[in-house]
Structure formats: structure tokens, C-alpha cells
N, CA, C and O atoms as a GROMACS GRO file, in nm:
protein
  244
    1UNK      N    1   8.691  10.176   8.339
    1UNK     CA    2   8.694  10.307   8.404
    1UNK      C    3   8.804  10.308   8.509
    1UNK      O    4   8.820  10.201   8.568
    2UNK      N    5   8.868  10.391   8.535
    2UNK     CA    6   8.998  10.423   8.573
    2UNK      C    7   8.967  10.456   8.762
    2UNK      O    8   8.844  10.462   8.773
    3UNK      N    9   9.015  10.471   8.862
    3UNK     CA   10   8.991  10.566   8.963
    3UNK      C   11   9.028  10.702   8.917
    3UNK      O   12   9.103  10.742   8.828
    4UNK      N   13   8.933  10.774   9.028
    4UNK     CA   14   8.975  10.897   8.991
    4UNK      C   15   9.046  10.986   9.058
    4UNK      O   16   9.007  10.973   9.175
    5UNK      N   17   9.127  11.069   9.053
    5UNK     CA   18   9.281  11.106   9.112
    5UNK      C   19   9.278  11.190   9.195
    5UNK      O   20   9.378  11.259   9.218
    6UNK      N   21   9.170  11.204   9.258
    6UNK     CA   22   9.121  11.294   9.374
    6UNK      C   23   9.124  11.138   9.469
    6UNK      O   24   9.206  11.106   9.555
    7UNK      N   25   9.040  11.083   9.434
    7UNK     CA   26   9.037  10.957   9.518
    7UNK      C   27   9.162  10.896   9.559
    7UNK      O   28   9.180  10.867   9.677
    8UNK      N   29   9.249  10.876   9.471
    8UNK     CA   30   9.398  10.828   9.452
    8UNK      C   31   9.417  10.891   9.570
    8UNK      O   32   9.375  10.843   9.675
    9UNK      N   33   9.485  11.009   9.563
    9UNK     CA   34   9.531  11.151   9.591
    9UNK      C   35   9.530  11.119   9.811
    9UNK      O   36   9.621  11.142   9.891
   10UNK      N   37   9.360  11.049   9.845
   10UNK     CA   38   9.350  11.032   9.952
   10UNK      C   39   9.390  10.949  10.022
   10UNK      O   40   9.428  10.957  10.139
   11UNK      N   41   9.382  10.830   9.930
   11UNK     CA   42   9.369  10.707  10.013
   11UNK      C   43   9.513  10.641  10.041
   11UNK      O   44   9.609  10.659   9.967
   12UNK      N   45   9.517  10.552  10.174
   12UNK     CA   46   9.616  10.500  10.224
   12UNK      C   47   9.598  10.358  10.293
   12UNK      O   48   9.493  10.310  10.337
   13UNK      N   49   9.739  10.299  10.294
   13UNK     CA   50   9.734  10.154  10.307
   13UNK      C   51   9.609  10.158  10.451
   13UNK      O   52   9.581  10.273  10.482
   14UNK      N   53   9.564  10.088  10.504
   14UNK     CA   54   9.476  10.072  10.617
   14UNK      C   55   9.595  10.003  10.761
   14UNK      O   56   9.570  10.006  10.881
   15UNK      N   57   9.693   9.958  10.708
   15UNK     CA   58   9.785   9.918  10.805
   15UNK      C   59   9.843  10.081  10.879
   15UNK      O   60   9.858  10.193  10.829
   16UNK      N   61   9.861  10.029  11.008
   16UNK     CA   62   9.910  10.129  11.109
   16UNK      C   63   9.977  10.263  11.050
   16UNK      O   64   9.954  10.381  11.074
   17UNK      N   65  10.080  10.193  10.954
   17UNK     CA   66  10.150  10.334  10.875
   17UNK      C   67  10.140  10.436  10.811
   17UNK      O   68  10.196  10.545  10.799
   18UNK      N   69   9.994  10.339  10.742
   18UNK     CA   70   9.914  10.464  10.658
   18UNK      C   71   9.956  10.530  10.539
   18UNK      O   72   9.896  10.629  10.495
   19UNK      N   73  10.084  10.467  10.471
   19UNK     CA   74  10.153  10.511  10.354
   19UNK      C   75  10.063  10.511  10.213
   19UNK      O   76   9.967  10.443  10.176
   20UNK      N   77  10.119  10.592  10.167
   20UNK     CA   78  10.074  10.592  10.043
   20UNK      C   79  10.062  10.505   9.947
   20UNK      O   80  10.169  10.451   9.919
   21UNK      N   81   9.930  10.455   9.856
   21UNK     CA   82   9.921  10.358   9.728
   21UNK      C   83   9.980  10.409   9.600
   21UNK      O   84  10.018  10.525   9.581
   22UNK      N   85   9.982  10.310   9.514
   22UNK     CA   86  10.043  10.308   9.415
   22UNK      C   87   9.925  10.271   9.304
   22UNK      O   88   9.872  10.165   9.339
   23UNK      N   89   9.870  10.320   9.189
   23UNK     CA   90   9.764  10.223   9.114
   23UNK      C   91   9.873  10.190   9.046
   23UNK      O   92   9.986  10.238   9.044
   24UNK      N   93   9.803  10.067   8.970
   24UNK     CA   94   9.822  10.034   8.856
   24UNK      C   95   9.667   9.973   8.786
   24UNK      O   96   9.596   9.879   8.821
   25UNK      N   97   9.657  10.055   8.694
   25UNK     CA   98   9.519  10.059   8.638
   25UNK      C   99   9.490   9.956   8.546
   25UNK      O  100   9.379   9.914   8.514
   26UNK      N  101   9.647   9.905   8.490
   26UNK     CA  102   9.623   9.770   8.420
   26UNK      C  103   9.562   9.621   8.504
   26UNK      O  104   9.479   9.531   8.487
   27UNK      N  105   9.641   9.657   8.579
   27UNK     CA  106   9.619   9.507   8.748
   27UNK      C  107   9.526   9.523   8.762
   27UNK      O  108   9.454   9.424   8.749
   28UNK      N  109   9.447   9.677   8.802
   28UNK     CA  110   9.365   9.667   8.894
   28UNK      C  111   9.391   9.654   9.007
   28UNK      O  112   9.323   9.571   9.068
   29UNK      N  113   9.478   9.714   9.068
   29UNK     CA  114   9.553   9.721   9.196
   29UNK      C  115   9.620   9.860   9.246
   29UNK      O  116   9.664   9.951   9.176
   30UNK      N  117   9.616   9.849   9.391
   30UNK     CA  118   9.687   9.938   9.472
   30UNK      C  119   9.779   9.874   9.543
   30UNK      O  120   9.750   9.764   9.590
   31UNK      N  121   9.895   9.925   9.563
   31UNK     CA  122  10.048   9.859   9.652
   31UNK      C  123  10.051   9.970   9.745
   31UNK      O  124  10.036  10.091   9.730
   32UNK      N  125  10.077   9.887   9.858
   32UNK     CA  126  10.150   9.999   9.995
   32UNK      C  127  10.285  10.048   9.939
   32UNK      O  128  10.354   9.948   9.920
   33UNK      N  129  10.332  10.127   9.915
   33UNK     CA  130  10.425  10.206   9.956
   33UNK      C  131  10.564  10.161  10.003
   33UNK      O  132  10.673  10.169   9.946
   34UNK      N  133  10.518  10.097  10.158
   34UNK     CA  134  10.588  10.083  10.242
   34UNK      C  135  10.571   9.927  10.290
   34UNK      O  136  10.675   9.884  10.340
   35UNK      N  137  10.473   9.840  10.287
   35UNK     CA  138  10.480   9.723  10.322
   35UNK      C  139  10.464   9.638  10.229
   35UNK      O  140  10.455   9.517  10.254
   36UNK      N  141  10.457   9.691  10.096
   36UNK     CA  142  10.448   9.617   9.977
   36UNK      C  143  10.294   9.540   9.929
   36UNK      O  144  10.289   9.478   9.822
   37UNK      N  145  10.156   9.554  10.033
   37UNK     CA  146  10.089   9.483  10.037
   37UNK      C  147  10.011   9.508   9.926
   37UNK      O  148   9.997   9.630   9.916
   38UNK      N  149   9.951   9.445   9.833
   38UNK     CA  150   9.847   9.478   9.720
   38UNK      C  151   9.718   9.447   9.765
   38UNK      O  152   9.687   9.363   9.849
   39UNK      N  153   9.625   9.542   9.685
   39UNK     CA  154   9.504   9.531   9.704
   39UNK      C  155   9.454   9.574   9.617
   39UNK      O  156   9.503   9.667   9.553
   40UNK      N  157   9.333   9.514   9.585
   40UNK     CA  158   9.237   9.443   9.428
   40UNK      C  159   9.148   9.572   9.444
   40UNK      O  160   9.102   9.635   9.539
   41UNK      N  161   9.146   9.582   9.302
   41UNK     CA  162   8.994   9.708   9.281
   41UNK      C  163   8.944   9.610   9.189
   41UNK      O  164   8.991   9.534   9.104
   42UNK      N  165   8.816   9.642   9.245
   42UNK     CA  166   8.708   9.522   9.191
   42UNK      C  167   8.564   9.623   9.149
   42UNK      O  168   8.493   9.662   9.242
   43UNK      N  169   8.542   9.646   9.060
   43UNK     CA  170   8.438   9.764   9.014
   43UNK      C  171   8.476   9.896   8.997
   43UNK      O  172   8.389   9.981   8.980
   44UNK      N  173   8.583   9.925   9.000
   44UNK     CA  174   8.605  10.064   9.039
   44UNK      C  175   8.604  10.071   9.196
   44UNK      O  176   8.547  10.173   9.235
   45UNK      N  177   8.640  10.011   9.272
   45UNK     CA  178   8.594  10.006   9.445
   45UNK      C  179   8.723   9.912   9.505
   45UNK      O  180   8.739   9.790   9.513
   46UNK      N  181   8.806  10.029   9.542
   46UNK     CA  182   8.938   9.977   9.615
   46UNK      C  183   8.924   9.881   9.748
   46UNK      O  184   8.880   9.930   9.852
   47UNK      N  185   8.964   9.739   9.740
   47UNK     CA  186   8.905   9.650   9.852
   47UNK      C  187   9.066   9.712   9.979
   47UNK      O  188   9.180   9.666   9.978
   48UNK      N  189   9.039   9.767  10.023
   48UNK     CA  190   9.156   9.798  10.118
   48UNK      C  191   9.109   9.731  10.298
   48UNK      O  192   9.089   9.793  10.403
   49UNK      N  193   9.107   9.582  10.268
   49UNK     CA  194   9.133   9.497  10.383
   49UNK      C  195   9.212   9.416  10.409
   49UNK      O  196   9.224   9.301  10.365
   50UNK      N  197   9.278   9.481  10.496
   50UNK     CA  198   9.427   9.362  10.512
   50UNK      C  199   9.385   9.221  10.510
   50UNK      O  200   9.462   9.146  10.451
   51UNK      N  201   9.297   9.178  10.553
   51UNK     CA  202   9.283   9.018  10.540
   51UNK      C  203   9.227   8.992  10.396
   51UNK      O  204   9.176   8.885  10.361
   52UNK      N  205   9.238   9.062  10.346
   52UNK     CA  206   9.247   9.042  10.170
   52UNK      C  207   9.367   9.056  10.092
   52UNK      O  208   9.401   8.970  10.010
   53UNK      N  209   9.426   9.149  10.112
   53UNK     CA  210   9.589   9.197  10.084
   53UNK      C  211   9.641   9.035  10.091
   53UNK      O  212   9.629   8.940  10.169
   54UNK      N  213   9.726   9.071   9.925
   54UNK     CA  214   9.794   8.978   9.914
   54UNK      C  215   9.982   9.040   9.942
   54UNK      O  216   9.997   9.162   9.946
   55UNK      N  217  10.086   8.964   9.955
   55UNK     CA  218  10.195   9.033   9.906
   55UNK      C  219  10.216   9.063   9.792
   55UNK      O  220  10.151   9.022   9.696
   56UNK      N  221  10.359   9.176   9.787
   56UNK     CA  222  10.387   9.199   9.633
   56UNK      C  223  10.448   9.090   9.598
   56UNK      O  224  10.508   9.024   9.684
   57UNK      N  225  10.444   9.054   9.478
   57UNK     CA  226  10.505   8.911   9.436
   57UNK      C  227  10.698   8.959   9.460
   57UNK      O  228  10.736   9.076   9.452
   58UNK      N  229  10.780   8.856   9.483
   58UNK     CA  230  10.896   8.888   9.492
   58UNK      C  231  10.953   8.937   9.346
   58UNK      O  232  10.905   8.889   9.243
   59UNK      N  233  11.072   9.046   9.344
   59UNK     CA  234  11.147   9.111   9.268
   59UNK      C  235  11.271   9.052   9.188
   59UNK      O  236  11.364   9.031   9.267
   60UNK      N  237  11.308   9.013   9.034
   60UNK     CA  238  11.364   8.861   9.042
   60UNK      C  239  11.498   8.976   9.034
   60UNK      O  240  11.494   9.089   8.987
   61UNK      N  241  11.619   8.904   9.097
   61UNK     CA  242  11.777   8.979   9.096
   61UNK      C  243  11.818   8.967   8.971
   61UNK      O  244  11.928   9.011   8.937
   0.00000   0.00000   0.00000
């Protein structure tokens, strides 16, 4: 089961900036925007705690 895009639509990184996520429904993940941080959906239930947030893996040149 997917999130649903009202939900999407709201939610934001929990860091100070507050930028906008990114899904990816294959991962199972949301990305900041702006600080790159990922965060795990685990049930359908976006874990959005920075001391969980992993980085985005680096980008190869």
C-alpha cells in the first residue's frame, strides 16, 4: 500500500527548514529536499526522526 497524496502533499522534513519530501514508494522512503536526509516508512507510517534519518547515499560523478 502506497501513502496517500494528501498525506504526501503535507508533510515535511522535521529539521528546522521544513522542506519538502520526496517518496519513493519502491524504497520505502522519504528524502529532504534540501538536506538530503532519508527516512524509512515502515507500515505505511513515515518514521520522520532525525535520530533515525540516515544520509542520502553519495551521487557517483
Amino acid at each position: 500500500m502506497a501513502l496517500d497524496q494528501q498525506l504526501l502533499d503535507i508533510l515535511a522534513c522535521p529539521d528546522t527548514h521544513h522542506a519538502p519530501l520526496t517518496y519513493d514508494a519502491a524504497a520505502q522512503t522519504l528524502t529532504c529536499t534540501e538536506c538530503h536526509r532519508v527516512f524509512e516508512v515502515r507500515d505505511d507510517i513515515p518514521i520522520l526522526l532525525l535520530d533515525e534519518a540516515r544520509p542520502a547515499a553519495p551521487e557517483a560523478s
